[in-house]
Backbone as JSON Lines, residues from 0, in Angstrom:
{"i":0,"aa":"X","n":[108.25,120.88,100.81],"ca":[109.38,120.04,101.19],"c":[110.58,120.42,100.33]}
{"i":1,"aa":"X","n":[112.11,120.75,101.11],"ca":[112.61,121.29,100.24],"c":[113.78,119.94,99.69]}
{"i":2,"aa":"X","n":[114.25,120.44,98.44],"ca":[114.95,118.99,98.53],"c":[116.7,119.46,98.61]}
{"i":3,"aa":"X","n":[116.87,118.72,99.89],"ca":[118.16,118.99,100.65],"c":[118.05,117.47,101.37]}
{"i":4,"aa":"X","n":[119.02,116.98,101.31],"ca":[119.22,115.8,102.0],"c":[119.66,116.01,103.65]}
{"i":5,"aa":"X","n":[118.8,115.21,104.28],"ca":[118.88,115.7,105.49],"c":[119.71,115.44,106.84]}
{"i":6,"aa":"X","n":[120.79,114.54,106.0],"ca":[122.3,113.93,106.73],"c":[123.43,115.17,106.09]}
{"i":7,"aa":"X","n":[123.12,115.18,105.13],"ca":[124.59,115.58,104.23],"c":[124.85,117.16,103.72]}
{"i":8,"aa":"X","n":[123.08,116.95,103.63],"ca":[122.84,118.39,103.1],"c":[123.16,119.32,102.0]}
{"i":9,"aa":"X","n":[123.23,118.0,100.89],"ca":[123.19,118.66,99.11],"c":[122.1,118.73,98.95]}
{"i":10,"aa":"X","n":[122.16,119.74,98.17],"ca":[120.8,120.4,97.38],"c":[121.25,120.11,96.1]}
{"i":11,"aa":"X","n":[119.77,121.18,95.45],"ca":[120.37,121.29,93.96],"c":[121.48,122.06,93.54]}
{"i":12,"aa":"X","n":[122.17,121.9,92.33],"ca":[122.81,122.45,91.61],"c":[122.98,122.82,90.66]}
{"i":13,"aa":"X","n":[123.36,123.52,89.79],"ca":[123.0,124.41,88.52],"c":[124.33,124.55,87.43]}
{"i":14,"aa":"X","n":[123.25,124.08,86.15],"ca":[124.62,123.86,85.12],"c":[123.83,124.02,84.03]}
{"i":15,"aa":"X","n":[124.37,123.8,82.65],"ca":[123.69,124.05,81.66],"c":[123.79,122.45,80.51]}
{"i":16,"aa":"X","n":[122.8,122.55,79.85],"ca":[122.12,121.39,79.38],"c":[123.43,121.82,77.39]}
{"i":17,"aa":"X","n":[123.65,121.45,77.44],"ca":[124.72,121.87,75.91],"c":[124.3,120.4,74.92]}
{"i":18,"aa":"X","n":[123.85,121.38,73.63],"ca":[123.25,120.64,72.45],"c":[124.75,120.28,71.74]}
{"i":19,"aa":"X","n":[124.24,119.32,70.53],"ca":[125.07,119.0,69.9],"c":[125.5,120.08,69.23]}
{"i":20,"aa":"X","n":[125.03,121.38,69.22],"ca":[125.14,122.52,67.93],"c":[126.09,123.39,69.44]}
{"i":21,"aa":"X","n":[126.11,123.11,70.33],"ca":[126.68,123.97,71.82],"c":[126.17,125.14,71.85]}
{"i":22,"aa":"X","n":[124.48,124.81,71.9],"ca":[124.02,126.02,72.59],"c":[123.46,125.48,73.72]}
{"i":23,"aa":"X","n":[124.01,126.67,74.98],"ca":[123.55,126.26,76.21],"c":[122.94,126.66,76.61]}
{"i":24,"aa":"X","n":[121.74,125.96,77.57],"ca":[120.49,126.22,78.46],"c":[120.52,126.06,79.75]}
{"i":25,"aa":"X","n":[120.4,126.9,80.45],"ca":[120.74,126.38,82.15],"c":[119.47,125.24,82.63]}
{"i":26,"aa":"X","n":[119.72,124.59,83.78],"ca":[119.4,123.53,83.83],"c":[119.67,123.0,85.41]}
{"i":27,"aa":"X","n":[118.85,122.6,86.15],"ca":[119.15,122.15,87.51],"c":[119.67,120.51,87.42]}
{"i":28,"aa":"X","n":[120.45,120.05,88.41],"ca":[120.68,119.02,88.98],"c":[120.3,118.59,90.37]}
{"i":29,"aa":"X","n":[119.0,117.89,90.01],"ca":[118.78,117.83,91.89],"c":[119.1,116.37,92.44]}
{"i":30,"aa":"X","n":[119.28,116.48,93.46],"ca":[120.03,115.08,94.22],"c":[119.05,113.88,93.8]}
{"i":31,"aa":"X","n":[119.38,112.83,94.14],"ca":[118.89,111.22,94.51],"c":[118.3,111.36,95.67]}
{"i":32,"aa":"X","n":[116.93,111.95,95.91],"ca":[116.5,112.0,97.25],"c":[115.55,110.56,97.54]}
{"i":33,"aa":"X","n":[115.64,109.8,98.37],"ca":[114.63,108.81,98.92],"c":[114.39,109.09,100.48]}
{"i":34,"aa":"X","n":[112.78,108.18,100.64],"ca":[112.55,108.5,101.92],"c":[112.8,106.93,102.35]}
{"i":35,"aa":"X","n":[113.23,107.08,103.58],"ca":[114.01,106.16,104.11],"c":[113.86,105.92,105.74]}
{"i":36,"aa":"X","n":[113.29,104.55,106.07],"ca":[113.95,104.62,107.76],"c":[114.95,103.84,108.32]}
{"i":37,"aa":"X","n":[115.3,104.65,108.74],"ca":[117.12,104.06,109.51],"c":[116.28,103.73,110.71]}
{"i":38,"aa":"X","n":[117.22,102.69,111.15],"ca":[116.93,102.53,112.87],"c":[117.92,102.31,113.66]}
{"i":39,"aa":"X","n":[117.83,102.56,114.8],"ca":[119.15,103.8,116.04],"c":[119.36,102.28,116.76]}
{"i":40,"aa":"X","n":[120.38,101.41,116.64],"ca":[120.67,100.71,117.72],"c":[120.18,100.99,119.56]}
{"i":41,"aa":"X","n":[120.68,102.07,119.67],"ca":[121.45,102.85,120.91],"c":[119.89,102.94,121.13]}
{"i":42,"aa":"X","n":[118.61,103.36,120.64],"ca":[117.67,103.9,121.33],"c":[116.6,102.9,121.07]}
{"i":43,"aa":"X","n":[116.54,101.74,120.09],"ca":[115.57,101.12,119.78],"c":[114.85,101.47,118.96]}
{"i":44,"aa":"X","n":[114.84,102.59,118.46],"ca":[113.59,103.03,117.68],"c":[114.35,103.53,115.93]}
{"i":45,"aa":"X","n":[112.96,103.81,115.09],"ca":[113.32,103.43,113.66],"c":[113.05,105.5,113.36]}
{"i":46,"aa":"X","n":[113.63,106.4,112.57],"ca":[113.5,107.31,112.06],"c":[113.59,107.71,110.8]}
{"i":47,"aa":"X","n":[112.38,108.26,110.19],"ca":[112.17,108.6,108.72],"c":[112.51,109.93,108.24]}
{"i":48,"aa":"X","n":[113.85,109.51,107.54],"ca":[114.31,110.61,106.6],"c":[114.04,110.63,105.27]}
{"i":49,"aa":"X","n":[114.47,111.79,104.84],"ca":[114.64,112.06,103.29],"c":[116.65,112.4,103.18]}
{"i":50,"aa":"X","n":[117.11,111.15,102.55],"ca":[118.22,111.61,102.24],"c":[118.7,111.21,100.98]}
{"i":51,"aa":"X","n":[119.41,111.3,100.59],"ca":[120.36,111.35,98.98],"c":[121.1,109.63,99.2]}
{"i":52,"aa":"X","n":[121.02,109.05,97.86],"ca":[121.23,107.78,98.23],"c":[122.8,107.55,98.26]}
{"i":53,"aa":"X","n":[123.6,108.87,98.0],"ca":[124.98,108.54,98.53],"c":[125.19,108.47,100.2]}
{"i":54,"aa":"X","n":[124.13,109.55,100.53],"ca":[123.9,109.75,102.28],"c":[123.73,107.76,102.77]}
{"i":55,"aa":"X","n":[122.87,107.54,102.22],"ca":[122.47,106.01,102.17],"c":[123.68,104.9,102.33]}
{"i":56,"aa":"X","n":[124.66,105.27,101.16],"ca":[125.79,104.3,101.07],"c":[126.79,104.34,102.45]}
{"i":57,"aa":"X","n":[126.98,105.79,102.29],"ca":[127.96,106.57,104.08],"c":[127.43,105.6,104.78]}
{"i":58,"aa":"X","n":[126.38,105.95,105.0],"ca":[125.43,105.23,106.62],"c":[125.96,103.45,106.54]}
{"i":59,"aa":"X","n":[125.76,102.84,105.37],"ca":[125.92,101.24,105.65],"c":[127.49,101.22,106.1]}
{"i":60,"aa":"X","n":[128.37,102.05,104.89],"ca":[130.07,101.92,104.85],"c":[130.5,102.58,106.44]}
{"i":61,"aa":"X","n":[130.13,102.99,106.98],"ca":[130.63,103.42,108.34],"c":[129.78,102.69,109.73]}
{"i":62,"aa":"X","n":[128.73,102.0,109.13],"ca":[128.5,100.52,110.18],"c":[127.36,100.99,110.6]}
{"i":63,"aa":"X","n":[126.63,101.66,109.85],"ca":[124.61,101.84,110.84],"c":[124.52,103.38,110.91]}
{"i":64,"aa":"X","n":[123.63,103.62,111.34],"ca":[123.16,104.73,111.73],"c":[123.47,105.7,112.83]}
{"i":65,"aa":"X","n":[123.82,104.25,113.91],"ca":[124.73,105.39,115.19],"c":[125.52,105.93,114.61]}
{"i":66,"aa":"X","n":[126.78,105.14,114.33],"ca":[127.59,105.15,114.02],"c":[128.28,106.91,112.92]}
{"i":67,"aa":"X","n":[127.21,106.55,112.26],"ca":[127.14,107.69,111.05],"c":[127.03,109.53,112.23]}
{"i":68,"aa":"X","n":[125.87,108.98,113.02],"ca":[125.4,110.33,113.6],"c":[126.28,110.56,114.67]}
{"i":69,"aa":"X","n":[127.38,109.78,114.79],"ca":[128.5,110.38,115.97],"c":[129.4,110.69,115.09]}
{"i":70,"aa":"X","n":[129.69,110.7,114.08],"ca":[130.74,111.38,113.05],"c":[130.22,112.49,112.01]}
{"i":71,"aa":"X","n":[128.9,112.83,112.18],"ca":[128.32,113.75,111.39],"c":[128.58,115.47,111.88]}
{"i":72,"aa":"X","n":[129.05,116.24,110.94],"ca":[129.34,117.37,111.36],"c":[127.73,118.06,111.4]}
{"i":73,"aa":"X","n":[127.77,118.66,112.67],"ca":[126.31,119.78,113.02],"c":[125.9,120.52,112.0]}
{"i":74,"aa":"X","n":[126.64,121.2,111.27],"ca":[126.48,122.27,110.3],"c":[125.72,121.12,109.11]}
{"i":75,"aa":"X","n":[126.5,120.24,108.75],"ca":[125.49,119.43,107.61],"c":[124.04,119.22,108.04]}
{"i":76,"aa":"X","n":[124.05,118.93,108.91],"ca":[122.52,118.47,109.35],"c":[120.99,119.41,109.72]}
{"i":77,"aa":"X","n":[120.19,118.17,109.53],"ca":[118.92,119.22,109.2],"c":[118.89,119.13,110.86]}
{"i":78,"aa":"X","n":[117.81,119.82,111.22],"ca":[117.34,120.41,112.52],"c":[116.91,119.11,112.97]}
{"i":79,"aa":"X","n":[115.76,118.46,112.21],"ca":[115.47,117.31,112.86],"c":[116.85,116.22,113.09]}
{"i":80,"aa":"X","n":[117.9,115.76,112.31],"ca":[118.63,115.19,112.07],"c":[119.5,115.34,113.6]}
{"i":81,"aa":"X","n":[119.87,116.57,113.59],"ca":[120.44,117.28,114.53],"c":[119.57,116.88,116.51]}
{"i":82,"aa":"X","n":[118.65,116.73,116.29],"ca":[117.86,116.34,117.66],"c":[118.24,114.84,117.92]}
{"i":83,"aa":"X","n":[117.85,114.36,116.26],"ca":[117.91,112.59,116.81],"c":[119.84,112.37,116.84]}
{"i":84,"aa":"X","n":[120.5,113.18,116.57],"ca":[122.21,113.15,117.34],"c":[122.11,113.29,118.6]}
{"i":85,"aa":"X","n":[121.38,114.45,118.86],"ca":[121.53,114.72,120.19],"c":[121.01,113.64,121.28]}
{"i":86,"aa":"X","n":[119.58,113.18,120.63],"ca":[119.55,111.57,121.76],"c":[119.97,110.34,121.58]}
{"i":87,"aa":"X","n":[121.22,110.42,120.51],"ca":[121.67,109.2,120.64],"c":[123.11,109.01,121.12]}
{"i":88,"aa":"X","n":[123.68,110.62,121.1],"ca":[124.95,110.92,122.12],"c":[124.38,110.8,123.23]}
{"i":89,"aa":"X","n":[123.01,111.26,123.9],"ca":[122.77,110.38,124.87],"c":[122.89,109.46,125.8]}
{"i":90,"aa":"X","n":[122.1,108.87,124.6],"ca":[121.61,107.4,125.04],"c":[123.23,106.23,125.02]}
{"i":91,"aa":"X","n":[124.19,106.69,124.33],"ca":[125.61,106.29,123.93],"c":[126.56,106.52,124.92]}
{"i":92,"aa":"X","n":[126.47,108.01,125.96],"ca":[126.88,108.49,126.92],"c":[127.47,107.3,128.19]}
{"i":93,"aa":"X","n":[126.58,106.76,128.83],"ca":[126.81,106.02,129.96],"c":[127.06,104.58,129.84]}
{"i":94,"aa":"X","n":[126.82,104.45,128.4],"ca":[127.38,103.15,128.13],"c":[128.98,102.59,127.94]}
């Protein structure tokens, strides 16, 4: 499982750990990943991600989960992420 958040799509990042004496050691920074289920107004049903808990904050501050996945750019998103857009432009379509 790789850890990439699967709305937003940060990974890790790389920096160095600096002592009080400033010798530096490289050092990863990996995201706030939780597993999480959102659930889709538009389709009824609940979906389990892994995303970064800033991904988390977006989703409430822009009003749910539809909401989020009709303003989400394609390129951020994971493959799965990317399917459940696609059926909820859908399901959003004729309404």
């Amino acid at each position: 499982m790789s850890r990439r958040c699967e709305l937003t799509g940060i990974g890790p990042m790389v920096g160095n750990n600096v002592s009080h004496a400033k010798n530096r050691t490289r050092r990863r920074f990996l995201p706030n990943l939780q597993d999480v289920t959102l659930i889709s107004d538009s389709l009824g049903r609940s979906f389990k991600l892994r995303i970064s808990s800033k991904a988390l904050r977006t989703v409430d501050h822009r009003g749910g989960f539809d909401a989020y996945m009709a303003k989400a750019k394609d390129a951020e998103l994971s493959d799965n992420a990317l399917k459940i857009k696609k059926e909820i432009l859908k399901a959003q379509a004729p309404a």
